[in-house]
C-alpha positions as CSV (number, residue, x, y, z in Angstrom):
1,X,93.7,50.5,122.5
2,X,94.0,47.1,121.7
3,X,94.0,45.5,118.2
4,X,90.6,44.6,117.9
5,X,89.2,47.7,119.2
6,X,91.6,49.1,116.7
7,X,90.0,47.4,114.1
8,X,86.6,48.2,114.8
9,X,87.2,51.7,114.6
10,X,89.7,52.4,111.8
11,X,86.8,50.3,109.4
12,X,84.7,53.0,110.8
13,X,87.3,56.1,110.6
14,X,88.5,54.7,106.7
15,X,84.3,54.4,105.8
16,X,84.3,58.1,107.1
17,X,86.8,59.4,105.2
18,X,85.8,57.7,101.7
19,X,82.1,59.0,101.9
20,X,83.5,62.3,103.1
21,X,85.3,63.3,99.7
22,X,82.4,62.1,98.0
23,X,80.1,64.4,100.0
24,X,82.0,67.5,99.7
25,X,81.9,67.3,96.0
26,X,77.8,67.1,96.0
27,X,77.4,69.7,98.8
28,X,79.6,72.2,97.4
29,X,78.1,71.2,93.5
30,X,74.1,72.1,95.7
31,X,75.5,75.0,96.6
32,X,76.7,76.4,93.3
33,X,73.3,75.5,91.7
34,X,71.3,77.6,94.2
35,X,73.3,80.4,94.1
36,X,73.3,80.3,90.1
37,X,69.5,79.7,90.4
38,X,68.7,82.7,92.6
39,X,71.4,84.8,91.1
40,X,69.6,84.3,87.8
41,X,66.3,85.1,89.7
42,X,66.9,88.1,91.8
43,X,69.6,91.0,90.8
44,X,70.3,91.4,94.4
45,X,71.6,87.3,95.2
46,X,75.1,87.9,93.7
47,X,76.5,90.4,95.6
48,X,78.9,90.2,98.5
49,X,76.0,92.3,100.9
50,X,74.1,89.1,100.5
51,X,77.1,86.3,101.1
52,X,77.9,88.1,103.9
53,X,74.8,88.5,105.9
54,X,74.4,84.7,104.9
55,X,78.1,83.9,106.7
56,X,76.5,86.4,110.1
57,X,73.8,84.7,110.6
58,X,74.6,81.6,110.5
59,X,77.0,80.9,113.9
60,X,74.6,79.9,116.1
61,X,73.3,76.9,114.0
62,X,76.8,75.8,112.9
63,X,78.3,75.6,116.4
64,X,75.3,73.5,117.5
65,X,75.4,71.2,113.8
66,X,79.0,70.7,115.2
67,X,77.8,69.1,118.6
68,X,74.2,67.4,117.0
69,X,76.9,65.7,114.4
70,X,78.5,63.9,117.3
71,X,75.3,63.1,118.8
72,X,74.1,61.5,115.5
73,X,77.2,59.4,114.8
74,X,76.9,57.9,118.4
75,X,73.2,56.8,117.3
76,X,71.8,59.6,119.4
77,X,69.5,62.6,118.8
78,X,69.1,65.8,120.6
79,X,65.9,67.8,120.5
80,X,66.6,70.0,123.0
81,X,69.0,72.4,121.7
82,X,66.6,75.3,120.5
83,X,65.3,75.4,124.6
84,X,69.0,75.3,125.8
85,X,70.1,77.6,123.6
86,X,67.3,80.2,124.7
87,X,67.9,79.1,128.6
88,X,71.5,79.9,128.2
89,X,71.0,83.2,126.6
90,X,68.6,84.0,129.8
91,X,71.2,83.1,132.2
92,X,74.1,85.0,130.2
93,X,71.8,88.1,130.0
94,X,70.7,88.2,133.8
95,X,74.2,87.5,134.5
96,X,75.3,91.1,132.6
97,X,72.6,92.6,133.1
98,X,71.5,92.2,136.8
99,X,75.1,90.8,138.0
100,X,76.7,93.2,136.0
101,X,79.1,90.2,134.8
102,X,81.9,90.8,131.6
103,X,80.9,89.0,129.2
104,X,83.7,86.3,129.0
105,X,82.3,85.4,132.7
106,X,78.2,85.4,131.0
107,X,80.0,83.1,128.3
108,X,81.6,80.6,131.0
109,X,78.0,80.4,133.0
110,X,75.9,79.8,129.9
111,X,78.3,76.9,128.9
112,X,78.1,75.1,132.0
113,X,74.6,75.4,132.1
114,X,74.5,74.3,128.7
115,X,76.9,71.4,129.6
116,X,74.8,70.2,132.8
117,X,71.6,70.4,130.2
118,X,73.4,67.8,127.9
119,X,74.8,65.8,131.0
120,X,71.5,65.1,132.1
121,X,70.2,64.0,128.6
122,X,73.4,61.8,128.4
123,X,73.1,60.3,131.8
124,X,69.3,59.6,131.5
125,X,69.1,58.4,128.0
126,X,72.2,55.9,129.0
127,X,71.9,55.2,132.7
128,X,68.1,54.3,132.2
129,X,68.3,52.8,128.8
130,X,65.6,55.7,127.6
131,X,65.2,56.5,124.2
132,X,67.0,60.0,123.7
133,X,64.3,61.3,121.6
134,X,61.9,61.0,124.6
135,X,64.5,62.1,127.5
136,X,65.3,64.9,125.0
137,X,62.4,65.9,124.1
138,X,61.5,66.5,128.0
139,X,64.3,68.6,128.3
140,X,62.9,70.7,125.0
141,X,60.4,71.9,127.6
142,X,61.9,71.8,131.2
143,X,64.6,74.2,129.6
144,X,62.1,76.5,127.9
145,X,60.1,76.4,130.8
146,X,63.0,77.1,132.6
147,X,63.8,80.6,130.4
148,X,60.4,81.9,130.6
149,X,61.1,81.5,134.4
150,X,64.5,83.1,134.7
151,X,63.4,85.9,132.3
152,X,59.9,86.6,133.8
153,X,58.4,85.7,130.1
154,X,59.8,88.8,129.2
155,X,62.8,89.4,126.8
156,X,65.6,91.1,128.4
157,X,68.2,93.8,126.7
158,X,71.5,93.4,127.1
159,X,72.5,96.1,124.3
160,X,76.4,96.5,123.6
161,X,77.6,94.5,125.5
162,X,77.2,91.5,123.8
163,X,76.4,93.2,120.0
164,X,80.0,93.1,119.1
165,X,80.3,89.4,119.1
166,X,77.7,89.3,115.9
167,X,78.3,93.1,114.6
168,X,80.7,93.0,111.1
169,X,84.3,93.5,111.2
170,X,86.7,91.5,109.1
171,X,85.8,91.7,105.8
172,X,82.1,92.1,106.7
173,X,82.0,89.2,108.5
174,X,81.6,89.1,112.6
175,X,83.8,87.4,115.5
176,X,81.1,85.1,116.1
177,X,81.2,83.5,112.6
178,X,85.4,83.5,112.7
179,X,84.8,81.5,116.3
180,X,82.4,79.2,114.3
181,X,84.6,78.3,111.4
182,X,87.2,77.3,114.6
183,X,84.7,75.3,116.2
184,X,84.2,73.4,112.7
185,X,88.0,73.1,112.0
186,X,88.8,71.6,115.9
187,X,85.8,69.3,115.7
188,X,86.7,67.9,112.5
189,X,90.1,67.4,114.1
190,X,88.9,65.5,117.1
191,X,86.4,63.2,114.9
192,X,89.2,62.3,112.3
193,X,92.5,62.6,114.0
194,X,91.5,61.5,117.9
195,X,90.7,58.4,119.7
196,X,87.5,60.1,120.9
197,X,86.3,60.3,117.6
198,X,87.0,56.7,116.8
199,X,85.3,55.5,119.7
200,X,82.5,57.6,118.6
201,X,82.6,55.9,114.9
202,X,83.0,52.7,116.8
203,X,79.8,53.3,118.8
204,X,77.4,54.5,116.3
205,X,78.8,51.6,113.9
206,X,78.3,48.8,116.4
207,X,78.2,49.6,119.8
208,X,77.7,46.4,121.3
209,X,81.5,45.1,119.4
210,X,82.9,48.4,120.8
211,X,82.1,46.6,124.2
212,X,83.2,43.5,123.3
213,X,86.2,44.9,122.5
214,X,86.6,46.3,126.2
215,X,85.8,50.3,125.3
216,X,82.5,51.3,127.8
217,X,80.3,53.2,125.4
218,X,78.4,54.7,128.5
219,X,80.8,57.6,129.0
220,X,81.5,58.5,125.7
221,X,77.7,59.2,125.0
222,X,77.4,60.9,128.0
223,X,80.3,63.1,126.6
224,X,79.1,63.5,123.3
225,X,75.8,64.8,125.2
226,X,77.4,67.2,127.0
227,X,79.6,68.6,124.1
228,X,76.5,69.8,122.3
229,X,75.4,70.9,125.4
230,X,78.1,73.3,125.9
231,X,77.9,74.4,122.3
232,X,74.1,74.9,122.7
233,X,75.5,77.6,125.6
234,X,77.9,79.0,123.2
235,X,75.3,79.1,120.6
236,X,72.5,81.1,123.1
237,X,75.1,83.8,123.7
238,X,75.6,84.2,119.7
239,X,72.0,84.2,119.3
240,X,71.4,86.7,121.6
241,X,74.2,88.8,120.4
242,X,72.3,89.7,117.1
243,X,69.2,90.2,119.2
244,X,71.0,92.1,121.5
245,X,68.9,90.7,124.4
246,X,67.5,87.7,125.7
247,X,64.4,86.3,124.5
248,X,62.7,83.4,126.0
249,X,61.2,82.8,122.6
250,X,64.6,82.6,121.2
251,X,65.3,79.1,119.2
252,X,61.9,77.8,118.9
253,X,62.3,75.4,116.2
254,X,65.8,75.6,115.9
255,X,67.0,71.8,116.7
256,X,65.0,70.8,113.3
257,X,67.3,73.4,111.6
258,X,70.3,72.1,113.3
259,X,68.6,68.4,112.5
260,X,68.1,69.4,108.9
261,X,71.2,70.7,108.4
262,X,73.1,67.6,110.0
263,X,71.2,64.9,107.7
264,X,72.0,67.5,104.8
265,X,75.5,67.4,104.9
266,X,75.4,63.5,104.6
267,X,75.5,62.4,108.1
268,X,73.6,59.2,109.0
269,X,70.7,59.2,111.2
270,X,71.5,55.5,111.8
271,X,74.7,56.5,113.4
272,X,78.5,55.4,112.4
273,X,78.8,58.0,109.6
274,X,79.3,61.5,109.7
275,X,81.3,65.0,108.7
276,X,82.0,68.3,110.3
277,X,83.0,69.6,107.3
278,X,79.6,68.1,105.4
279,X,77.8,69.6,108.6
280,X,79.2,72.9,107.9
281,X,77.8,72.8,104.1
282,X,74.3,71.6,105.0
283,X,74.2,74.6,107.3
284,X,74.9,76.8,104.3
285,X,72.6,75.1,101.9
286,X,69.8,75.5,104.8
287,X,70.9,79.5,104.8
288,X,71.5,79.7,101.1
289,X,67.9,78.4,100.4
290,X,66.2,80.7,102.7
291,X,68.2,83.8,101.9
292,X,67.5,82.9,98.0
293,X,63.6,82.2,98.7
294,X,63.2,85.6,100.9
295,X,64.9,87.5,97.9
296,X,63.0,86.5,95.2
297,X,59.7,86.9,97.1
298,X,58.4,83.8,98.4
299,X,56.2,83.6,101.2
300,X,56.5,82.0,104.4
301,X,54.1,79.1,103.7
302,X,56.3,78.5,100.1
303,X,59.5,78.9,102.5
304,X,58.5,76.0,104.8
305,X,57.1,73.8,102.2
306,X,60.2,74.1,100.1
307,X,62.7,73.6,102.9
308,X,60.8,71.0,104.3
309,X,60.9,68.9,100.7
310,X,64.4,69.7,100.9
311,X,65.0,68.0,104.2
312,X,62.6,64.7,103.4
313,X,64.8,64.5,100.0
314,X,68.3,64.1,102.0
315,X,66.6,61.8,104.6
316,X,65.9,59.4,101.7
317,X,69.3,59.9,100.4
318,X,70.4,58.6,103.5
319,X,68.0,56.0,103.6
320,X,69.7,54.5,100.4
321,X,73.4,55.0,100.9
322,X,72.4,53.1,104.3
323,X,70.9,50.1,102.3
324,X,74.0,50.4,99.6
325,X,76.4,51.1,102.4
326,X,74.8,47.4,104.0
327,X,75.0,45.4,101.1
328,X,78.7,46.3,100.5
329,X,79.2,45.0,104.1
């Protein structure tokens, strides 16, 4: 890496790191005000039954915030993710089911087919210069379409042999959220402590002087595309685990949770800026809220408006660290 590519993204990596602390500190401060809020509104919010049935179900969403983190810090968006996740789960499940495939094998398949998903997305959206809301948001429905096909529109039982992966073990908590906490801990690794995630900083910062400085930003987002991808795969098969079956219906809506979550935990929809870690604490103010809400009653219309208000809140909040974050440059 020459010196000029080096400076272009260790600014980026140093701006990173200083908005990270900064970031934790609010999440984590969010976090302890809804669970003093709904603790003080429902007896049954404090308890460990409740924390821990928050930490199971959320693995799915936090292994895909991991990949749609990337994706936004390279400039990118990725609206396809709920469709993958449910194609992937269909593929895993006809793979044990019909094939009679371990899981580990129904695991490898749904990866790859979550990887070629993202491939296609990245190599589209870059080869043809296409938005990647539009190229994804074709992909939202040629990979539902897709599930409804492989499943026959029906949902298909898989049953024990995947249950394990989301059913409580250590402490209460299941394999699939240790795997998750991983995922986070790696990923936050590779964005803060590898090239790749430099390049990536360097990219969503200013990609045209990350070519300038001789790095080709056309693999690296095609990468970054297929990352989430295979996460998305990962993600189906941990879905499906607590349904214990496939359904083709599965992840309807779930890229705006993942999106949500994402621009929650302080990532920049303008690219450049982002945290795993952050990622990680959206995911469980997203969970927290909804768990708190359900307990104390609230219906599904208050649910939705409330979470939605939530989200247009930290997508202003982002709007004006962008404008302070401009004038300090």
């Amino acid at each position: 890496m020459n010196n000029k590519t080096g400076q272009i993204t260790g600014a980026g990596s140093s701006s990173l790191l200083r908005g990270a602390f900064g970031n934790y500190v609010g999440l984590i401060a969010a976090l302890a005000l809804m669970v003093v809020l709904f603790g003080s509104l429902s007896e049954y919010f404090f308890s460990a039954e409740t924390f821990v049935t928050i930490a199971n179900d959320i693995p799915a969403i936090a292994v895909t915030a991991v990949g749609m983190t990337f994706v936004l810090i390279i400039a990118g968006i990725d609206l396809s993710v709920g469709s993958v996740m449910a194609l992937t789960a269909a593929v895993a499940g006809i793979a044990m089911v019909q094939w009679e495939w371990p899981l580990y094998l129904a695991v490898v398949v749904a990866m790859v087919v979550g990887t070629v998903a993202g491939l296609l997305n990245g190599a589209i959206s870059v080869g043809w210069r296409i938005p990647s809301f539009i190229v994804t948001l074709g992909m939202l429905e040629v990979a539902r379409g897709a599930a409804y096909i492989a499943t026959d529109s029906r949902t298909q039982y898989i049953g024990e042999a995947v249950e394990w992966l989301s059913a409580p073990m250590f402490g209460g908590v299941s394999p699939a959220f240790l795997i998750a906490i991983v995922i986070v801990i790696v990923a936050h690794l590779v964005l803060t402590r590898s090239v790749f995630g430099r390049y990536m900083i360097g990219i969503g910062t200013n990609e045209e002087a990350m070519r300038l400085a001789g790095v080709d930003p056309r693999p690296i987002k095609i990468a970054v595309y297929a990352i989430l991808g295979a996460l998305a795969g990962l993600a189906g098969i941990m879905q499906s685990s607590r349904l214990e079956a496939a359904d083709p219906n599965a992840g309807i809506g779930a890229e705006l949770v993942v999106i949500a979550s994402v621009v929650i935990g302080g990532t920049s929809l303008m690219g450049g800026r982002g945290s795993v870690i952050s990622t990680f604490f959206g995911v469980l103010v997203i969970s927290v809220l909804e768990a708190g809400l359900a307990q104390i009653g609230a219906s599904e219309p208050t649910k939705r408006i409330i979470t939605g208000c939530v989200i247009i809140a930290a997508v202003i909040l982002d709007m004006y660290r962008e404008r302070s974050r401009s004038r300090r440059t």
